[in-house]
Each structure stands twice: as C-alpha cells, then as structure tokens.
N, C-alpha and C positions, 0 to 999 in steps of 0.2 A: 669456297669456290664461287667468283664470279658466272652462278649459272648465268647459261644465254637466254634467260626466260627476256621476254620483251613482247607486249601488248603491241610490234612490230608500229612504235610512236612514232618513228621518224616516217612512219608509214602514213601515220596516224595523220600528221602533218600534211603531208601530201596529199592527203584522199579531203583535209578541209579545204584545201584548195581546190581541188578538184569538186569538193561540193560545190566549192562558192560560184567557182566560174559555173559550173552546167546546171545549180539549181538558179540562176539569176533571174531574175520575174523579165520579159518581154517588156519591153516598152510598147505601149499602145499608139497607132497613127489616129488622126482626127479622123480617117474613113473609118478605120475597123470601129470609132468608137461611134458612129453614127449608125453603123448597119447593127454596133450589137442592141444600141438603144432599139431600133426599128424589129430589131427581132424578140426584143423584149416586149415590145408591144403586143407583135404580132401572138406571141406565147400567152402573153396575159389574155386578148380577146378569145381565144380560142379556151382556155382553161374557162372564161366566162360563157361562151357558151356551151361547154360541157356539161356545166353545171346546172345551166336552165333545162338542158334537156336529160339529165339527170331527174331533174324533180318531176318531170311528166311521164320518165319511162316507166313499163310497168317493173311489178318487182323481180322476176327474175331476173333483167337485166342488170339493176343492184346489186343481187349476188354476186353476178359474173366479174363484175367492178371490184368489188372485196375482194371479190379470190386471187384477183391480179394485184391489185397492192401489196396483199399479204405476201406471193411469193418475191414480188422487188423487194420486201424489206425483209425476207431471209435471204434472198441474192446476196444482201446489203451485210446480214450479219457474216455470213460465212465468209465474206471478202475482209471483214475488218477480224473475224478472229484468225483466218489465213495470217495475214497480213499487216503488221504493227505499223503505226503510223511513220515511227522510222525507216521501215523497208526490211526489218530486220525478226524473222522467223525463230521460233524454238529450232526447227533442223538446222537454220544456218548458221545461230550460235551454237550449236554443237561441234557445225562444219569448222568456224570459224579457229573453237580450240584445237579440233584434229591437226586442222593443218600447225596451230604452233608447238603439238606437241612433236609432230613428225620434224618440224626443221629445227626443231634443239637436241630430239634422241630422248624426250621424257617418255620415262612409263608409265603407261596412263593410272596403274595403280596407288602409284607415288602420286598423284599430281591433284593440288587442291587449290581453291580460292578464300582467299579472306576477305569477306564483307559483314560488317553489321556487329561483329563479334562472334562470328560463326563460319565452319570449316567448309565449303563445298567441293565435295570429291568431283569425280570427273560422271559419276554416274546421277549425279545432285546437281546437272548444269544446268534442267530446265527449272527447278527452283530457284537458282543464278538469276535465271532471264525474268523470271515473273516479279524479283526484285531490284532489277533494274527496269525494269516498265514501271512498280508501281513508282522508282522514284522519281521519272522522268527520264528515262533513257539515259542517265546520265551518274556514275557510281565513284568512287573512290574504293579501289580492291588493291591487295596485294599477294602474289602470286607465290605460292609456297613460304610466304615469308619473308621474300623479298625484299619487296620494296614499295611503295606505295604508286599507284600509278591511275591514271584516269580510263575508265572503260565507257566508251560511248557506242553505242548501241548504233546510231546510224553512219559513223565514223567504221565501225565493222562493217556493218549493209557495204559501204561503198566500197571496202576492199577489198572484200568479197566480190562484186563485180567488175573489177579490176581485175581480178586475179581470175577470172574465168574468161577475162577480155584478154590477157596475157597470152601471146603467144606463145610458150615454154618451148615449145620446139622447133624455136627461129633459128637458131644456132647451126655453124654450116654444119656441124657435126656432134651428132646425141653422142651421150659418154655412156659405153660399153663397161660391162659388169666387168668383163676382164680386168680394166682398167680403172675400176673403184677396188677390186679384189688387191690389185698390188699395191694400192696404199694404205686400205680399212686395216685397224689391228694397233695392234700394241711393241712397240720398239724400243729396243736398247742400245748405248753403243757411244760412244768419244765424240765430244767438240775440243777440236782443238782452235788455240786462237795465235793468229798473227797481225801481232802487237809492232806497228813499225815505228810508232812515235812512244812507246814507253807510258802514255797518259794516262792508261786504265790499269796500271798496275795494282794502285789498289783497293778496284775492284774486283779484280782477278784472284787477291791472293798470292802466295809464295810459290808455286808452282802455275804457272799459267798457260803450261805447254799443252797442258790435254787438262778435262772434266766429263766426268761421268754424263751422260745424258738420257733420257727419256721422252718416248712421245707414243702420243694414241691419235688416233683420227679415227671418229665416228662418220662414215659415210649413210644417207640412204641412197635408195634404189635410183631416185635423180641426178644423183652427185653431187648435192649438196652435202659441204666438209664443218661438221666441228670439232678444230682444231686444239692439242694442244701439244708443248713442246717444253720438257724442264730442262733447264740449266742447273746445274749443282755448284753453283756461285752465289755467293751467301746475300739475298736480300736485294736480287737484281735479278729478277724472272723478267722471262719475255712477256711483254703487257698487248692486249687487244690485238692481238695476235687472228689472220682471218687466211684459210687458205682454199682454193680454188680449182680443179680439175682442168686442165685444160686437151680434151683429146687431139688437137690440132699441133701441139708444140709436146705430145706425149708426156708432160709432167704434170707438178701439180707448183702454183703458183702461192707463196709466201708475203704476207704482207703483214706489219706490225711494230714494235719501236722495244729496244733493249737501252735502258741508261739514258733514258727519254732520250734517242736518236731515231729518228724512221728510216724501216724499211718497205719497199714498194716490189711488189712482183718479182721478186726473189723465185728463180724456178727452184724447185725438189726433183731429184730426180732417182727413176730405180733402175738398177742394172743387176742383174744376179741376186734378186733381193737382198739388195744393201743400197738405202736410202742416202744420196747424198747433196747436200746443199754449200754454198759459200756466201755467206749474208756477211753484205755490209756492213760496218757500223758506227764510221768513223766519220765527222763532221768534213774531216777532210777527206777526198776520195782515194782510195784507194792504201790508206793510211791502217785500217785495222779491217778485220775478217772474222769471223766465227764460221770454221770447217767441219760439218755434221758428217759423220757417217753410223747409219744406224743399221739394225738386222734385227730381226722380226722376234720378239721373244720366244727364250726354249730354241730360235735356229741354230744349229750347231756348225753352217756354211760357212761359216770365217774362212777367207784365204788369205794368200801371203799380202794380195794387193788388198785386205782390207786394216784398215791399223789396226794395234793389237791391241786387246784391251787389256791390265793389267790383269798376273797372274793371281792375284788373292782376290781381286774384283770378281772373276770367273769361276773360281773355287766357292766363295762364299755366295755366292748368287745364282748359282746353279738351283733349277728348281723353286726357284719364289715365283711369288703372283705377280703382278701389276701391281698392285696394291703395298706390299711389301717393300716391292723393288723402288716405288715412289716413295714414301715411308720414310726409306733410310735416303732418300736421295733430298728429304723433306720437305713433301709435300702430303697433303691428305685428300683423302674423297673428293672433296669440295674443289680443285684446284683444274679435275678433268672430268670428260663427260663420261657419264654411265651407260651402259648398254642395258637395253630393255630383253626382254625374255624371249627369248631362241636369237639372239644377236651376237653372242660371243664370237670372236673370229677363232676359227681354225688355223693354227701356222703348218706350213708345210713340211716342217721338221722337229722332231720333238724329239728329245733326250730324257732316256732314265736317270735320275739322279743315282750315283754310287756312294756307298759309304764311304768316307773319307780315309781317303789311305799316309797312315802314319810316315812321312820323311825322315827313314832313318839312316839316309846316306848310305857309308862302306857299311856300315855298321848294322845291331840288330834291336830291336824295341827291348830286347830282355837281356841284352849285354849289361854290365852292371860297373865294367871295368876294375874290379878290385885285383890288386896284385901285391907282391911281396913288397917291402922297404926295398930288401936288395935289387930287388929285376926295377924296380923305378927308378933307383938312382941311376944304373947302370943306362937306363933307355936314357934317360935325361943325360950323361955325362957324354952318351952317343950323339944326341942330338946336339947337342950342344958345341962339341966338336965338326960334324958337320957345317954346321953355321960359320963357324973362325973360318973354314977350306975359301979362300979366292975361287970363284965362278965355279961353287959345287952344283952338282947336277939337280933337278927340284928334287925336295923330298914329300915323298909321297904318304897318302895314309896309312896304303900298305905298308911299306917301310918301319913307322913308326908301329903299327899292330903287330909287326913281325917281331920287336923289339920288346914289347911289353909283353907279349905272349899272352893276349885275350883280344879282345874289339874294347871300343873304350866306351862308355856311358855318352850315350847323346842328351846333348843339353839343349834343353828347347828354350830359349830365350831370347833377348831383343839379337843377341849376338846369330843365334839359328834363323837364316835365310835361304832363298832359293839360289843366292850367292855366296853366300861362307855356311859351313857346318862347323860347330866345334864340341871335341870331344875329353872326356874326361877319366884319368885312370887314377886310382884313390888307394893307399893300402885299409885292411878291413878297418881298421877305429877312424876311419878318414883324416886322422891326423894330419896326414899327409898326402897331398895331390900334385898333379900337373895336367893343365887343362890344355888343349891344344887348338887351337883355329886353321884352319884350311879354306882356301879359294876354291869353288868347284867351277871348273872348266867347261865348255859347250858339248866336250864329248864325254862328259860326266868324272872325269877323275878331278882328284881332290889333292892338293898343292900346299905344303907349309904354309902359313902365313904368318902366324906369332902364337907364343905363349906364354901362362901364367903360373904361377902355384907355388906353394910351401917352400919348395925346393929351390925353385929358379934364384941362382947367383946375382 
C-alpha cells in the first residue's frame, strides 16, 4: 500500500519559502545606522560609569548586583531550554506528528520512525527530537518503512504556525457528521463501463459490461477523506486517487487518473445509501465512462433501480470482511487505509449469513434416479417420440419424472446453473443412463432442453 504517510514536503516546500520571505534580515538606512552607533556609545559610557561606581560602593550593594545577574542568566536558560533555536519545542514535535497521524488514519500504536538505525515509537518522539537537535535540526528519517525523506525541525516550527494561522473554518459551510457518516465505511458493488470507441478493450478484458468493485473512505471528524477505490481489472487500479466532502454541492468530489488519463472533481453521490459516480476516462470527451454504484457492506437494501449484482458474487460473499472481499478482488492491506481503535464503521443493515441451501431443482438432494432397463427405455422411446410431434407442447420435468417413475439424480456440474438443471436416471449397475437438461424459466418451471446417454439413438 502506497500509505499517505508524508512529512506533508510539498508543505515542507512552501513553509521554505515562506521562511525566506519573512526571516529576510532588514536592510539597514544610513539614519538607523548612525543613531544605532550613537546609542552604542551612549551604552558603552554608561556601562563605564557603572563600573566606577561599582568599585566605590559598599558591599552589600555588590550583592544586590550578583543577585540580579544571576536571575537574567536563569531568565536566559529557561528561555533557551523552552525554546530551540529553531522555534521548534518537545510539545510541538509531538504536536506536529499528532496532526500527521490524524490526517492519514495511523494508529499511534502502529506508528514508528527510522533514524540512526533505530525504531522510534510514537511514545519515544521526545528522544526523536533530542536527535535531531544534537544533529542540527536537520535528520534524514524514514517513516514506518517507507521511504526516506528529510525532517527539519524549523521547516516543522513554521508549519506549525501556519497551521494555527489557518483559518479552518473559512469555508462558507463546516461539514456535518451527518454527512461524513454517509460516506465513512466500507462499500461493495458494480462498475460498469461504456466503452464508445472500442480502445480500452484490452484493458478491460472479455466481458467489460460490469466488474466487481470496492471502496473504503476513512473520514475524521474535519472531513478530511482517505480515499480509496478498487477496480477488479487486472493491473489497472485507480492511481493518486484524492476525494473531498463538499457540503454545499452535497457530495463528495473525486479526483485521480485510471490508464494514466485524469480525472478532476468527479462528484460521488449518495441516495438511498447507494454510492453512485460516472468518471470520465477517455482522452476524447465523452468517448468512455466508468459507472460506480456501490452499498455499504453487509447492506442488504438492493432495489430494482440498483444494478444487480451477480448471483454467485452475492451467494459467495455474503458474510466476508473487507479484507476478504478485497483479497479476492486482489488487493491486500497495504492497498487501503486502516481504521484505528473504536473506528470501525457501523452499517445500517446487517445480514445473518445462512447456510447454504442446496439447488435441487423439481427434484431432491437424495433422489438417486435409478430405475429399471425396461421403464428407461420406455421413458426414453416416449421422449423421444415427443420430439419427432411438429410444434409439440414443452415437455416438462414433471412429465419426464412421471415417466420414469422416481425424480432423477441432480447433477451439479459446469452444465448445473441458475439457468439450465440437468438430471440423471441410471438402471442400478449404471450401465445404462439418460441424462436430461432443462431451461428453468422466470416462474421456476423447468422445460426440455436436450439430452444424453447410453441409450440415445
């Protein structure tokens, strides 16, 4: 997983500039430099006659001299161990990682630095700071593992003050929990794509009408979003991927590049908690699309206007994690953000998983289909007859079960679908069979379709 860890550089960036301009040294005028010499002067006589009259006064006045110096130069220490020449405090490097673990969703547990050849937890940050003071403010660390990056001590100071200079709550409208609640969480559900120029075929794959989909968004309390979003298209994930709350336009705003093509403020939108998006992604405009609709994991609210998702996708996926359901969709841990401790989201609808119930059609799981030589042939010479009749009536399963005089053996194989069943009647040494296939219809009956076996002319 590309974590969102970042020592916020590009931030980092800015606040050097922002150094340069507002630490810049004053230029001096030819007055200021004449009154400071003249004040210089005046400082030095004065310090010289202190000192003459120092050596005349008696001694307790000496004491009272020392005692005043002594507390200016504890003034003096307790400002400089306040105080690093940087600007930059034990508390406000602690502050400084609080705030990065809150805008990426680390648990502070999890969360460590690499410097020196040694691990610093999150509870070991003021040992951090005392080694980047002694090295001069200025370290080479790498964050969980990451990646190597530069930590400057007064490059933090400043954006740190920045960031308390920030107005956060400029915005004509704060983003209400409400409306972090209906996007925080975990989602499943179809992208389908329309493909109007044919070009991304084969990125898509042999079916490119619909793919499974995936996504989490970790909100905090600010609404600040870490986004993410899988495609189950092999080797073509959505990259830099950033999404945005917007309580004014009631959505949440998409932005990122799929097949290295950009996309820019793509709304998200939720209705009936079902997440739905139309992202562009075609050089040319309006030429290709990728159609999200997603529902909250475990929601069981599927309606007619939500697309359907396949029946084995829903059967087999009933009851996984996130985790799982990412997994097979191929991705791991590292791909989406983690939730820290008491964060998991609650869905508003949750399903018991059931035991899976055995599809045995007309028929029964312990039907076995064996029957005599003679009543086989006889069904089959039936059937078979039927079939030669010009526009005979369908023949039904029943029909055929009335014929053999048992139910027939269901056979679970590539041929057993939620669209054909086919069944099996054998005399006992199996010698001899005749396997039968049926269409199963929308109101459940089951319709000849063709068949096989020992017998068949």
């Amino acid at each position: 997983m590309k974590k969102r860890y970042f020592l916020l550089c590009g931030m980092m960036g800015m606040m050097l500039s922002i150094s340069a301009c507002g630490g810049k040294p004053q230029e001096t005028t030819a007055q200021e430099t004449i009154a400071q010499e003249t004040k210089a002067q005046e400082t030095k006589g004065a310090q010289t006659t202190a000192a003459h009259d120092a050596t005349t006064a008696e001694a307790p006045e000496e004491t009272e001299k020392e005692s005043t110096d002594g507390e200016a130069a504890e003034d003096m220490d307790e400002d400089t161990e306040e105080e690093s020449v940087s600007g930059m405090t034990k508390e406000r490097f602690t502050k400084y990682f609080d705030l990065l673990l809150s805008e990426n969703g680390i648990n502070k547990d999890d969360f460590y630095v690499e410097y020196g050849g040694r691990k610093y937890w999150y509870d070991e940050l003021d040992e951090l700071y005392d080694a980047a003071e002694e090295a001069g403010g200025t370290i080479d660390v790498s964050l969980m593992g990451e990646a190597e990056d530069m930590l400057d001590l007064e490059i933090m100071s400043n954006y740190l003050d920045f960031m308390s200079d920030w107005d956060a709550g400029s915005s004509d409208e704060s983003i209400s929990k409400e409306l972090i609640d209906r996007f925080y969480g975990d989602w499943h559900g179809v992208v389908r794509f329309k493909d109007c120029t044919g070009k991304y075929a084969d990125s898509l794959g042999a079916d490119p009408d619909w793919v499974t989909s995936i996504a989490r968004f970790w909100i905090d309390t600010d609404g600040y979003v870490v986004p993410f979003i899988g495609v189950h298209v092999e080797d073509t994930p959505i990259e830099n991927l950033e999404a945005t709350l917007d309580p004014e336009d009631d959505c949440m705003y998409l932005s990122g590049s799929w097949i290295n093509v950009d996309f820019d403020y793509v709304p998200m939108t939720e209705k009936d908690g079902t997440l739905h998006a139309e992202i562009p992604i075609s050089k040319d405009a309006g030429s290709f699309t990728m159609v999200f609709n997603l529902r909250h994991l475990n929601d069981i609210g599927w309606t007619d206007e939500d697309p359907a998702l396949p029946r084995d996708y829903i059967e087999n996926c009933q009851g996984w994690s996130f985790d799982k359901l990412a997994e097979s969709n191929g991705y791991t841990s590292y791909d989406y953000p983690s939730y820290g401790e008491g964060e998991e989201p609650e869905y508003p609808v949750q399903f018991v998983k059931e035991e899976a119930k055995q599809d045995t059609g007309k028929s029964t799981a312990e039907a076995d289909g064996v029957v005599s030589l003679s009543t086989l042939e006889a069904a089959y010479k039936w059937l078979d007859g039927e079939l030669d009749k010009s526009g005979h009536d369908p023949i039904t399963y029943e029909a055929v079960r009335d014929h053999m005089g048992v139910d027939g053996k269901i056979l679970k194989s590539s041929q057993w679908t939620a669209e054909k069943h086919r069944y099996e009647w054998t005399t006992a040494d199996g010698k001899k069979y005749l396997s039968v296939t049926f269409t199963v219809g929308a109101d459940g009956s089951e319709i000849y379709s063709q068949m096989t076996g020992s017998i068949v002319q």
